[in-house]
TORKEVO-190993 format. One line per 8 residues: number of its first residue (from 0); for each residue x, y, z of C-alpha. Coordinates in pm, whole numbers, plus 50000, padded with zeros to 5 digits. Each point is the difference from the previous one (the first is absolute). Last residue first. Layout:
// TORKEVO-190993
NUM = X Y Z | ...
END
This chain:
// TORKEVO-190993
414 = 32207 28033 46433 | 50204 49675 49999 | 49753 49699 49914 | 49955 49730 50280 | 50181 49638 49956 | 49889 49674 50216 | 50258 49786 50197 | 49871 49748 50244
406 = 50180 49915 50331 | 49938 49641 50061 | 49655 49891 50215 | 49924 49647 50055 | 50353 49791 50104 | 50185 50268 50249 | 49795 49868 50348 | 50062 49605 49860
398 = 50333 50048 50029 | 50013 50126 50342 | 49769 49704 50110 | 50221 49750 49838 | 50317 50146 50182 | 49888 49977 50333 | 49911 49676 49977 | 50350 49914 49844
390 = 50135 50164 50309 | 49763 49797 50230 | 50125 49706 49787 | 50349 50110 50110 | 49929 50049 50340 | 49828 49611 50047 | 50312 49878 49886 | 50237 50150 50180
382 = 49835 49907 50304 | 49940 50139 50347 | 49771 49864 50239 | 50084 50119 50362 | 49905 49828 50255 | 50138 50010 50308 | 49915 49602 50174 | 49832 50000 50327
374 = 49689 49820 49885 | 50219 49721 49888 | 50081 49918 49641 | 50049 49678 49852 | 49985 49803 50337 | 49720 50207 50110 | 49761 49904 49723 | 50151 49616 50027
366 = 49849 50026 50357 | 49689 50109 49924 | 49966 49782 49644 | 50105 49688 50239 | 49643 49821 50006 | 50005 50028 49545 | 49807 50298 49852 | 50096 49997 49689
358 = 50046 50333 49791 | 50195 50243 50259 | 50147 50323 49832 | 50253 50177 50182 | 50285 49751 49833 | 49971 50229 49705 | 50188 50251 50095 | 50231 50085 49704
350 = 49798 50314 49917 | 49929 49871 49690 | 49870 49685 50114 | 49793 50166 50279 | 49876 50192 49738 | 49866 49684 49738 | 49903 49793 50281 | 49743 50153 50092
342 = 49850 50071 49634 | 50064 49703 49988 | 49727 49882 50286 | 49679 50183 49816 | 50029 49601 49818 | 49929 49832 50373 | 49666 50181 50049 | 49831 49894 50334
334 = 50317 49831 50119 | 50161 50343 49959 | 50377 49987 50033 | 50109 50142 50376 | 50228 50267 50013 | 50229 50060 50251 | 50124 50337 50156 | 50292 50165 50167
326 = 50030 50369 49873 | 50216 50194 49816 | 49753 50278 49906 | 49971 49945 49637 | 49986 49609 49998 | 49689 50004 50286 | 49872 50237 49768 | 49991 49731 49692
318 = 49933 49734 50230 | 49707 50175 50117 | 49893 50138 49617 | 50036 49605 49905 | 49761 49867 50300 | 50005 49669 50193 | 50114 50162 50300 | 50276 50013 50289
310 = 50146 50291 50087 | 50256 50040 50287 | 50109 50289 50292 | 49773 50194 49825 | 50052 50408 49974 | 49992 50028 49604 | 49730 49715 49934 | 49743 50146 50255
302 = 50111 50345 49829 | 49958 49885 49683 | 49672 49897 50032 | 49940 50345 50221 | 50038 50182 49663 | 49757 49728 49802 | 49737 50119 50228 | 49862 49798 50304
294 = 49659 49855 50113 | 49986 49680 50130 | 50310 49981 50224 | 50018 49634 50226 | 50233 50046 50311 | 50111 49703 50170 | 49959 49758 49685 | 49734 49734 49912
286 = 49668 49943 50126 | 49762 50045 49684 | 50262 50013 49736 | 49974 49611 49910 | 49619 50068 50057 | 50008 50194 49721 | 49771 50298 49941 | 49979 50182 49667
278 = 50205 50278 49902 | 50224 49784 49809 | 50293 50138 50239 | 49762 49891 50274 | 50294 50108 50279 | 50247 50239 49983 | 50288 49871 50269 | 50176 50078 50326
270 = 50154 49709 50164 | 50211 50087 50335 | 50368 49845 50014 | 50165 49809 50277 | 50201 49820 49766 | 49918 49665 50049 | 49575 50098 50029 | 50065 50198 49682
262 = 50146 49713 49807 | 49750 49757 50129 | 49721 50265 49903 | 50128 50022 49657 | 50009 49649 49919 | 49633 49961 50117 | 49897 50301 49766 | 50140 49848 49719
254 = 49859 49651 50082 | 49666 50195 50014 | 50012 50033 49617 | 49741 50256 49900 | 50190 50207 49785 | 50049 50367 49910 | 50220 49995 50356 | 50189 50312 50163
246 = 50181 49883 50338 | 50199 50273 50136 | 50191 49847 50293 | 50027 50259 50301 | 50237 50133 50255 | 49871 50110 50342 | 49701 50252 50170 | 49742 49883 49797
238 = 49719 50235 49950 | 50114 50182 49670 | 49927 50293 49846 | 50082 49990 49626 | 50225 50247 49853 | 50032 50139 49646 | 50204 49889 49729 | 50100 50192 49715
230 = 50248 50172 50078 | 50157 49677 50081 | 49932 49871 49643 | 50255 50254 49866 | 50264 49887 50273 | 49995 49633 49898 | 50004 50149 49607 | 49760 49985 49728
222 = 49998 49852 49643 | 49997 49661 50216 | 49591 50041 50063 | 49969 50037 49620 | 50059 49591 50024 | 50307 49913 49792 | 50052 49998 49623 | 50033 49710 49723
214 = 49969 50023 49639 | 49740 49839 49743 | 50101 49986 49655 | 49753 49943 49759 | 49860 49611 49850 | 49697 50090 50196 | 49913 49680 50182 | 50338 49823 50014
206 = 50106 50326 50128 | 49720 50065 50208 | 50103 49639 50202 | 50387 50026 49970 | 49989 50344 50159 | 49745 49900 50292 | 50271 49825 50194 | 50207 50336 50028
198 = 49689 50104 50250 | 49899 50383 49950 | 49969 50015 49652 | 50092 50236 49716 | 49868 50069 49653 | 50098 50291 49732 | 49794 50126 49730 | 49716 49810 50033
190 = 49732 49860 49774 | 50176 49695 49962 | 49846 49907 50365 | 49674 50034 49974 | 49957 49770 49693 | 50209 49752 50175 | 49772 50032 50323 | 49662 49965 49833
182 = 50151 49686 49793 | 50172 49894 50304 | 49615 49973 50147 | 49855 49851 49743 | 50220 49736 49973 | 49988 49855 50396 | 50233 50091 50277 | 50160 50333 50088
174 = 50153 49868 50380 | 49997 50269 50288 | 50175 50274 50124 | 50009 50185 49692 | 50216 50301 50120 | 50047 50298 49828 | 50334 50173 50111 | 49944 50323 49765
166 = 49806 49920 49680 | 50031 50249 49717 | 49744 50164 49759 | 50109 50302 49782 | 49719 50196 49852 | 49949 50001 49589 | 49805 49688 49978 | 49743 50120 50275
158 = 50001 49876 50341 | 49643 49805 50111 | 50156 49645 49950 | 50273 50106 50276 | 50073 49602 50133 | 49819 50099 50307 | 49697 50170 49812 | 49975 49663 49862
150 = 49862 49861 50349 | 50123 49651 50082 | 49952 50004 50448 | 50035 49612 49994 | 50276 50019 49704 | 50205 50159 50215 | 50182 50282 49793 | 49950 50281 50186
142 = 50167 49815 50325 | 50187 50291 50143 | 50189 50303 49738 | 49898 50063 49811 | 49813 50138 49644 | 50206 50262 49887 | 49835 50262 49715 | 50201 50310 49856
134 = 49889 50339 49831 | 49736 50079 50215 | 49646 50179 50110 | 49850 49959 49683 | 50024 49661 49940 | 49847 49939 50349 | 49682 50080 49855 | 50018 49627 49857
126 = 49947 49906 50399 | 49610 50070 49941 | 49837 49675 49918 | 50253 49767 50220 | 49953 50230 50289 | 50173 50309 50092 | 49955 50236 50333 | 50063 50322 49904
118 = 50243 50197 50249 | 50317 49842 49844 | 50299 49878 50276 | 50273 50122 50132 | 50057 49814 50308 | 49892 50140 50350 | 49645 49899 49954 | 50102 49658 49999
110 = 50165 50093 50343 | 49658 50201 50104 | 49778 49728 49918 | 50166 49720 50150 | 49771 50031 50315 | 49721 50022 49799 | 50091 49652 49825 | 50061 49831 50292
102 = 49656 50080 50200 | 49804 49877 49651 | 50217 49673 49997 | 49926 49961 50374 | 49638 50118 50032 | 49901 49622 50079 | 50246 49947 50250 | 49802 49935 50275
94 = 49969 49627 50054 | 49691 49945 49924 | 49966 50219 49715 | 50331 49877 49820 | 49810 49663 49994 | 49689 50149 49860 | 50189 50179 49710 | 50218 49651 49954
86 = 49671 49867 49922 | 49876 50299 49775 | 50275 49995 49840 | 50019 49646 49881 | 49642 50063 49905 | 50094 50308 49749 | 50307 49827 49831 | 49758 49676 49954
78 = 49708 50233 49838 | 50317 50173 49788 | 50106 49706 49873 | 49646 49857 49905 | 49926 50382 49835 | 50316 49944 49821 | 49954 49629 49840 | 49626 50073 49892
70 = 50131 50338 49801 | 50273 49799 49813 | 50333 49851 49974 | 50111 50284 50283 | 50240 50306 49981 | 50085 49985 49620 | 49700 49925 49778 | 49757 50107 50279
62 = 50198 50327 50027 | 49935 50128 50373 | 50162 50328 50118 | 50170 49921 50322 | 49934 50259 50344 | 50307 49901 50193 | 50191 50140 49759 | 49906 50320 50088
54 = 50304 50215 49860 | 50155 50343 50169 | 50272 50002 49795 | 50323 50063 50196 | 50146 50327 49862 | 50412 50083 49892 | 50137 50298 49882 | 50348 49918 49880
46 = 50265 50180 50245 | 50228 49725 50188 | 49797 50033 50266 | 49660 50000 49822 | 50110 49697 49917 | 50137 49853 50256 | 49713 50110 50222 | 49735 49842 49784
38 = 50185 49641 50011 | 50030 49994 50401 | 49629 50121 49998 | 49878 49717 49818 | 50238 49770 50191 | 49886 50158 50310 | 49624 49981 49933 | 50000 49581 49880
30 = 50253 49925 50263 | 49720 50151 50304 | 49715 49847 49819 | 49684 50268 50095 | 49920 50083 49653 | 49739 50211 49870 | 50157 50034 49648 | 50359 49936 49991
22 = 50021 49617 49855 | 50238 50149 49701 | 49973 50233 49740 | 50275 50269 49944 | 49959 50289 49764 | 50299 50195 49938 | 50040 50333 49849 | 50301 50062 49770
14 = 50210 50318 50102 | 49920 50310 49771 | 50237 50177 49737 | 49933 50290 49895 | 49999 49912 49588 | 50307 50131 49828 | 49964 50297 49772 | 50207 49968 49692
6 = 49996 50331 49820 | 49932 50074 49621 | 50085 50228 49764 | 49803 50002 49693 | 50191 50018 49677 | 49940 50315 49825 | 49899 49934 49603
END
């Protein structure tokens, strides 16, 4: 009897295709966008085809069992949600910014629409379609672990056993309190393959959680380069005709502001800011800075950040860029939500500047601000520390590119 002869024909290899789910969808938060697209560049970059998904989870599917106690307990939430709006509505009506959030998020449009994203907009009943459109699932980076915005499609519940699911630089950003809700999170979390956070203060707490290892990485926004985020900045026209103070506040602390103003007024400094960053009116915001910008893109973010003579803010993505660029900055601790403040702390730490952060607010903070670093100081923020976890960053999302697909062997018949 002939043997058969048979020839080993090696599967063409394809690159794994990556879904990423984050806040993306209709977004107008400049840190949220860049990070998103900081994360989608790398790794198209380095050569694994890489799509945001286009996810609505503003729109939550509601499980009685899960989302609310009962029926009576989520049509009462949603009657308070719905009068609270309509008050700060009527506010934002009188004092003409009542098309704010809807003016933002058009003008973002065409940067969100920059980053490779999928056509179909998902919501939790349709995201299982993803399945078909990749090999491996990141949730991250930003906040998508908050337990106020809990949505499972965060944690990856709609990825199917055989797909990969990672978590880039998640970020919990708040306390996970109460049974249920570490039982919903420990359940989440063993279904992974690989975890990482943004804040190395969040290890200990999933870890405790999901008995897995959890590893640290940086922001996507450090994947990139100082020069790489210049080409992406675009210019703002300006009507001051001297050196400005960016001030970029999430909060509605008017000491903040105050401390600012003295700082500008000693320098001779203009004060350019972005004001109603919660898209609702604040009085705090009402009468403060020399040029107030309501409409901008993420791009000219980074440019008011690039070209200031200072920063000061409240925000993580403005420390974060006000690291990248060298620049002089402080960052306040929010009073309105002290635990957000490690995540603060956690990259001024590593970047061995941690004395930019103010957390009291004692009489002297202006002039102990300019004992520690005045305005005039060069900064440049260079640490071995930080560029090794960068490295290590790196290295995780590499790793993660080769982990779905080997090359398969199957054997064809010799004619």
């Amino acid at each position: 009897m002939e043997s058969e002869c048979l020839t080993v024909v090696m599967e063409e290899k394809r690159q794994n295709r990556i879904g990423i789910i984050t806040m993306y969808y209709n977004s107008s938060n400049y840190g949220g966008l860049l990070q998103a697209y900081a994360l989608c560049k790398y790794l198209n970059d380095s050569g694994y085809p890489t799509k945001q998904i286009t996810y609505d989870f503003y729109r939550k599917t509601i499980s009685s069992s899960k989302d609310y106690k009962n029926l009576v307990s989520f049509l009462f939430k949603r009657l308070q949600k719905r009068t609270n709006n309509l008050i700060i509505k009527t506010i934002n009506i009188i004092h003409g910014v009542s098309e704010l959030r809807k003016d933002r998020r058009n003008i973002c449009a065409e940067f969100r629409a920059s980053i490779p994203h999928t056509e179909t907009v998902y919501n939790d009943n349709s995201i299982e379609d993803c399945n078909n459109l990749f090999d491996i699932f990141i949730a991250g980076s930003d906040q998508v672990w908050n337990p106020d915005v809990f949505r499972p499609s965060f944690f990856l519940s709609f990825v199917n056993e055989e797909k990969k699911k990672i978590s880039y630089a998640a970020s919990i950003g708040n306390s996970i309190t109460g049974k249920e809700m570490q039982s919903e999170y420990e359940d989440a979390l063993n279904k992974f393959d690989r975890i990482s956070v943004r804040e190395k203060s969040d290890i200990n707490k999933l870890e405790d959680l999901c008995k897995k290892r959890v590893e640290w990485v940086v922001d996507p926004v450090f994947l990139l380069t100082e020069k790489q985020w210049e080409t992406v900045s675009s210019p703002v026209q300006l009507n001051i005709n001297k050196e400005y103070i960016f001030c970029y506040f999430l909060g509605d602390d008017k000491r903040h502001r105050e401390i600012a103003q003295k700082v500008a007024k000693m320098c001779n400094c203009a004060i350019v800011t972005i004001p109603y960053m919660q898209m609702n009116y604040r009085k705090c915001d009402s009468k403060f800075g020399d040029e107030k910008l309501l409409d901008l893109t993420p791009a000219q973010f980074l440019y008011l950040v690039k070209n200031a003579k200072g920063i000061f803010t409240d925000s993580f993505h403005a420390t974060a860029f006000s690291i990248i660029f060298n620049k002089w900055f402080i960052t306040f601790g929010r009073t309105d939500h002290p635990r957000m403040n490690e995540r603060i702390t956690s990259i001024t730490s590593l970047y061995n500047c941690g004395d930019r952060c103010v957390l009291d607010y004692s009489d002297d903070v202006v002039q102990r601000i300019f004992d520690k670093c005045p305005l005039t100081t060069n900064c440049r923020y260079e640490s071995q520390k930080a560029l090794q976890l960068i490295g290590r960053s790196k290295e995780f999302l590499l790793s993660i590119g080769l982990m779905a697909r080997p090359w398969r062997e199957y054997y064809v018949r010799d004619s």
